[in-house]
NUDO-63643 format. One line per field, with one value per residue (C-alpha): residue number from 1; residue in three letters; x, y, z. Coordinates in steps of 0.2 Angstrom, whole numbers, always signed. Example, Ala and Ser with C-alpha at 12.3 -4.5 7.8 and 13.67 -1.06 7.14 Angstrom:
<rs>
k	c(1	2)
r	c(Ala	Ser)
c1	c(+62	+68)
c2	c(-22	-5)
c3	c(+39	+36)
</rs>
This chain:
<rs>
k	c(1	2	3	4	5	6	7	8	9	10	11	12	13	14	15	16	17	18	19	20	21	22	23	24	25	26	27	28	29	30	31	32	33	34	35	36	37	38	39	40	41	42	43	44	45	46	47	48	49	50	51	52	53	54	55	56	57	58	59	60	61	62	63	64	65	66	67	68	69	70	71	72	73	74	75	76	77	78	79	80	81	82	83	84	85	86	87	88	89	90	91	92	93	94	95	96	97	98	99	100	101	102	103	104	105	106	107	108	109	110	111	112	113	114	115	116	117	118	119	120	121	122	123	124	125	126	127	128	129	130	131	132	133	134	135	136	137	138	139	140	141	142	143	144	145	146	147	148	149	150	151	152	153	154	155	156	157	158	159	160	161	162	163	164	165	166	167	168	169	170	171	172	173	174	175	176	177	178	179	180	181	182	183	184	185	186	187	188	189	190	191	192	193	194	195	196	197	198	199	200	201	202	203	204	205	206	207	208	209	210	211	212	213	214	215	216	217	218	219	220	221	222	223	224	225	226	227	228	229	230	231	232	233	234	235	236	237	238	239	240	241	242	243	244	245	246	247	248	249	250	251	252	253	254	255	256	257	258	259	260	261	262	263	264	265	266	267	268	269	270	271	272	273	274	275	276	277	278	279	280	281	282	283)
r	c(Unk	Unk	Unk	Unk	Unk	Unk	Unk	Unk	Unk	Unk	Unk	Unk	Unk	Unk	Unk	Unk	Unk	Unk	Unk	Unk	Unk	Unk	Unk	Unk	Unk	Unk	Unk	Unk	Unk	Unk	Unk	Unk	Unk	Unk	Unk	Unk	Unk	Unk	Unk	Unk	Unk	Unk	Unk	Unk	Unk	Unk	Unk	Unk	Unk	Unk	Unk	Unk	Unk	Unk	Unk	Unk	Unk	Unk	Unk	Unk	Unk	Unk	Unk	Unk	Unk	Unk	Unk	Unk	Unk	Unk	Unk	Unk	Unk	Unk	Unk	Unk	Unk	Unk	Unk	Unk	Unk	Unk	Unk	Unk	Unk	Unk	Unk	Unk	Unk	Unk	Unk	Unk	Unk	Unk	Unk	Unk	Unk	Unk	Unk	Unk	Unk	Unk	Unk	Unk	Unk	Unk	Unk	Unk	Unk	Unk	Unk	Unk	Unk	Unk	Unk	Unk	Unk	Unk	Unk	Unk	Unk	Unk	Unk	Unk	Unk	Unk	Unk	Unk	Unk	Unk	Unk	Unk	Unk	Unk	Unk	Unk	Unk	Unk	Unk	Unk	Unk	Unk	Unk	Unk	Unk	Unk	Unk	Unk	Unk	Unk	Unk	Unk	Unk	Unk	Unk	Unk	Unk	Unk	Unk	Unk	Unk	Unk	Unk	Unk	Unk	Unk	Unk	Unk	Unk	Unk	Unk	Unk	Unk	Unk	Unk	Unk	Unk	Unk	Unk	Unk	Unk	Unk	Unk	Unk	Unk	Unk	Unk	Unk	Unk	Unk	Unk	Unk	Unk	Unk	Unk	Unk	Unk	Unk	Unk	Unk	Unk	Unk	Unk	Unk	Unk	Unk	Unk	Unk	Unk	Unk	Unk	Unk	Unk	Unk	Unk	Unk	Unk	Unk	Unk	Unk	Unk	Unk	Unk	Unk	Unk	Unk	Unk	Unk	Unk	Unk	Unk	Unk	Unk	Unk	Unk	Unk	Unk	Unk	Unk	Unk	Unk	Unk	Unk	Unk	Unk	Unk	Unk	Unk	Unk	Unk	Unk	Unk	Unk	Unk	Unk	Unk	Unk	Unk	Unk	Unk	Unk	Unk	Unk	Unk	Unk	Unk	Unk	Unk	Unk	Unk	Unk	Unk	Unk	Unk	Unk	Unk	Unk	Unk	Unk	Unk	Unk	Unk	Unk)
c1	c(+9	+4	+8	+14	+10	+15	+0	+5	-2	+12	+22	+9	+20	+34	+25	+15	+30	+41	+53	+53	+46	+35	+50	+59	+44	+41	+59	+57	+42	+54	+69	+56	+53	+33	+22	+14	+10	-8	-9	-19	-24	-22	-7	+2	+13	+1	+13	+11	-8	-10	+6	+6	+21	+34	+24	+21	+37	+42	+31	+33	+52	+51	+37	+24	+6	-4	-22	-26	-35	-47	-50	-65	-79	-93	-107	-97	-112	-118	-109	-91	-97	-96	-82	-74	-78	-63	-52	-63	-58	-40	-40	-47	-35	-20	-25	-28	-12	-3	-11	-21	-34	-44	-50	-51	-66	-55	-66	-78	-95	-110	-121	-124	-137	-148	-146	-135	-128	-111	-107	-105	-121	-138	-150	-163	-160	-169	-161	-146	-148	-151	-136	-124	-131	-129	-116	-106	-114	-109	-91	-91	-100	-88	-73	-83	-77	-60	-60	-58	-66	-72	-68	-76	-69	-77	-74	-82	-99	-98	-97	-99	-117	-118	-104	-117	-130	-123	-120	-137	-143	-128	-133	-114	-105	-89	-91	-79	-72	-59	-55	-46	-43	-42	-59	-68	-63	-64	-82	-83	-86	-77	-64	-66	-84	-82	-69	-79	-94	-85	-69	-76	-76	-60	-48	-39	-30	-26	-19	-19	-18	-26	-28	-42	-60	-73	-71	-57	-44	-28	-17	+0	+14	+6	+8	+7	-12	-27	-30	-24	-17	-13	-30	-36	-24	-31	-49	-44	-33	-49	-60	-48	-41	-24	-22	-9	-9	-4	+2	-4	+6	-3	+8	+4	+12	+27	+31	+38	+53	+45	+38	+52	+56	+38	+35	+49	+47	+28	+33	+46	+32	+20	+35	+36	+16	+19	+29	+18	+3	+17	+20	+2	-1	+12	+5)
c2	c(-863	-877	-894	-903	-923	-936	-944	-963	-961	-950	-969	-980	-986	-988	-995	-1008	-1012	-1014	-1002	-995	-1001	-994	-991	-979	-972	-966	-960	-949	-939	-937	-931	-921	-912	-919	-918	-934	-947	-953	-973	-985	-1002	-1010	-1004	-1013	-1029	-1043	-1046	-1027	-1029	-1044	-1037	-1018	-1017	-1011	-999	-993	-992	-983	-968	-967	-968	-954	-944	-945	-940	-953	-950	-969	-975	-990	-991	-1002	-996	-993	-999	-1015	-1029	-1037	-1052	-1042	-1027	-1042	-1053	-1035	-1034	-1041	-1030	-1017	-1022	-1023	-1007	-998	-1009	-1001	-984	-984	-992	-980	-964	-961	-949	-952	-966	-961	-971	-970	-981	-972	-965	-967	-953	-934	-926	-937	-953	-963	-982	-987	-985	-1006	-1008	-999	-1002	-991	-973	-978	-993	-985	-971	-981	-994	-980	-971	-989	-993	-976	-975	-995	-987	-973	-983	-996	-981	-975	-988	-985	-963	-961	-948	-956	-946	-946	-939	-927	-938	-944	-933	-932	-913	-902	-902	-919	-924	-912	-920	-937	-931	-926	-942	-952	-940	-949	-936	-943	-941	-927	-925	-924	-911	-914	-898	-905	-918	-900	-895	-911	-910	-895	-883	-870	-877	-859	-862	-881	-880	-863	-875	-890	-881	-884	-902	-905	-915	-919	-910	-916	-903	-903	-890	-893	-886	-885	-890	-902	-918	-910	-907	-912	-911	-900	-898	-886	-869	-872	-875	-863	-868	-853	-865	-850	-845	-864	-863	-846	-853	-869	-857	-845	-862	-867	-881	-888	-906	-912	-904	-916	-913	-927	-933	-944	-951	-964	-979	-976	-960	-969	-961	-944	-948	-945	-925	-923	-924	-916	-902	-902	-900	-885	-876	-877	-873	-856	-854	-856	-843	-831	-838	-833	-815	-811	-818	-806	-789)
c3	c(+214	+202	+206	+191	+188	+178	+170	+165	+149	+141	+144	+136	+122	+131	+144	+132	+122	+137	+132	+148	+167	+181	+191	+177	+174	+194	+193	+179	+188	+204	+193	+182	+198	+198	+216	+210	+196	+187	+189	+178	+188	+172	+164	+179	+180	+186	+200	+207	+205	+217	+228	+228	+239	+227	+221	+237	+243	+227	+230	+246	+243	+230	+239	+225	+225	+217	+206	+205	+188	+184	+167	+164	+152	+165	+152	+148	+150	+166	+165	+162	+177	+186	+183	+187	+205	+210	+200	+207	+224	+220	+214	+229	+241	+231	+230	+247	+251	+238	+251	+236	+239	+221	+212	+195	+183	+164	+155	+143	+148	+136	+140	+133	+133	+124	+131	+118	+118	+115	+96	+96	+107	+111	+124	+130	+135	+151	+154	+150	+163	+176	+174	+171	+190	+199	+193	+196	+213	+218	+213	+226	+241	+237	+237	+253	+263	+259	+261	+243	+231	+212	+198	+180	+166	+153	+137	+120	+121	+140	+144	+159	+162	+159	+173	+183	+179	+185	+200	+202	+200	+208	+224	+231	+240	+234	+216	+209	+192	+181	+167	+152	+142	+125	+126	+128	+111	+104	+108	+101	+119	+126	+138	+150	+153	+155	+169	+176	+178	+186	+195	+212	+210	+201	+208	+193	+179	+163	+151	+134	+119	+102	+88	+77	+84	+86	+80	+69	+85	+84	+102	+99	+112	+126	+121	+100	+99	+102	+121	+134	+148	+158	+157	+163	+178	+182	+183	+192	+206	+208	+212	+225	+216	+223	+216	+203	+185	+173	+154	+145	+127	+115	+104	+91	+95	+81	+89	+107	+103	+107	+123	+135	+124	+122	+141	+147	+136	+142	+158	+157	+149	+164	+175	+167	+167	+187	+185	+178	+190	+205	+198	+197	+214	+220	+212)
</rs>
């Protein structure tokens, strides 16, 4: 059985142009018929970040599984990384409010294979390295304290072996990942064999179909593009996985109109891919 979530980002307009609220938002993954929703610390009203208690209540109210999201870029500089700790702190206190059982790092990684600065900085490829594994392994002792599991994303140039290779040098037992089906293709991989190689430590979903390839990807509705999401959620059930599978919409920001019929549509598609997964689970 797959267990559909509403990632925040297919609101993000609506959301930044205050077209709709937190609160609608939470509805609409309860009368979508969602297990859980993806959160961004940031993306929230200042009040709810110094006073999570309506957030709280909200999911609890509604029953919602909560992914937790701190977008800060983890190779801002040293002087940003810090003024951030007490965001960071924030953030952990609500997720684990919220019952959240991942903390997941949005901002963007700056590491491949070959070490490689941020398009608008570079440092040293060793210098680099080595503030990139303190800083993710300060993120998960600090998520430690609080029984959460860290998450990092494969994005930009940030594939599957690289995530592994993090991990390596991390050496935290609470660093997981999470899989984004249309950053694969965009980075010009196979998303089968990107999701085969992390599966077993997925804890987040986000599914998105594309079509064309490599830098040249463009995401289509799920099911239009050249990415088999039944074959994903295949892989991912073999693994073990159980957590929240999230379609994500990206919209341009004059497209907000689309959001609610993009998503709605996005999730009655992956209700009849759990169809499919249930028949062949019954043969």
């Amino acid at each position: 059985m797959i267990r559909i979530g509403l990632d925040w980002w297919n609101y993000h307009n609506s959301l930044l142009l205050g077209k709709t609220r937190w609160e609608e938002v939470l509805r609409r993954a309860r009368h979508l018929g969602c297990a859980g929703v993806a959160i961004e610390y940031f993306a929230l009203p200042a009040a709810w970040r110094k006073d999570a208690a309506p957030l709280v209540d909200a999911c609890r109210e509604m029953n919602l599984e909560v992914v937790f999201g701190f977008g800060l870029p983890l190779m801002v500089n040293d002087a940003a990384w810090r003024l951030a700790h007490e965001h960071c702190d924030r953030a952990l206190l609500i997720a684990q409010q919220l019952g959240a059982r991942v903390l997941r790092l949005q901002g963007p990684i700056a590491l491949s294979n070959r070490i490689t600065g941020p398009v608008h900085l570079r440092y040293s490829r060793d210098s680099e390295r080595q503030t990139l594994v303190r800083r993710v392994k300060e993120f998960c002792r600090r998520a430690t304290e609080r029984e959460l599991l860290v998450a990092v994303e494969n994005q930009g140039r940030f594939g599957a072996e690289d995530l592994l290779r993090l991990a390596d040098l991390t050496d935290e037992q609470n660093l997981r990942f999470v899989f984004h089906s249309g950053n694969a293709v965009a980075q010009g991989r196979d998303p089968y064999h990107e999701l085969g190689l992390l599966a077993p430590r997925v804890v987040y979903l986000r599914l998105v179909d594309v079509q064309g390839h490599g830098a040249k990807a463009w995401p289509v509705p799920l099911g239009d593009g050249r990415i088999d999401i039944l074959t994903l959620l295949r892989l991912a059930r073999r693994a073990g996985y159980e957590g929240l599978c999230s379609p994500v919409i990206d919209l341009p920001i004059w497209s907000v109109s689309l959001e609610e019929d993009r998503t709605s549509r996005a999730i009655g598609y992956l209700s009849e891919v759990d169809i499919e997964l249930r028949k062949e689970k019954t043969i």
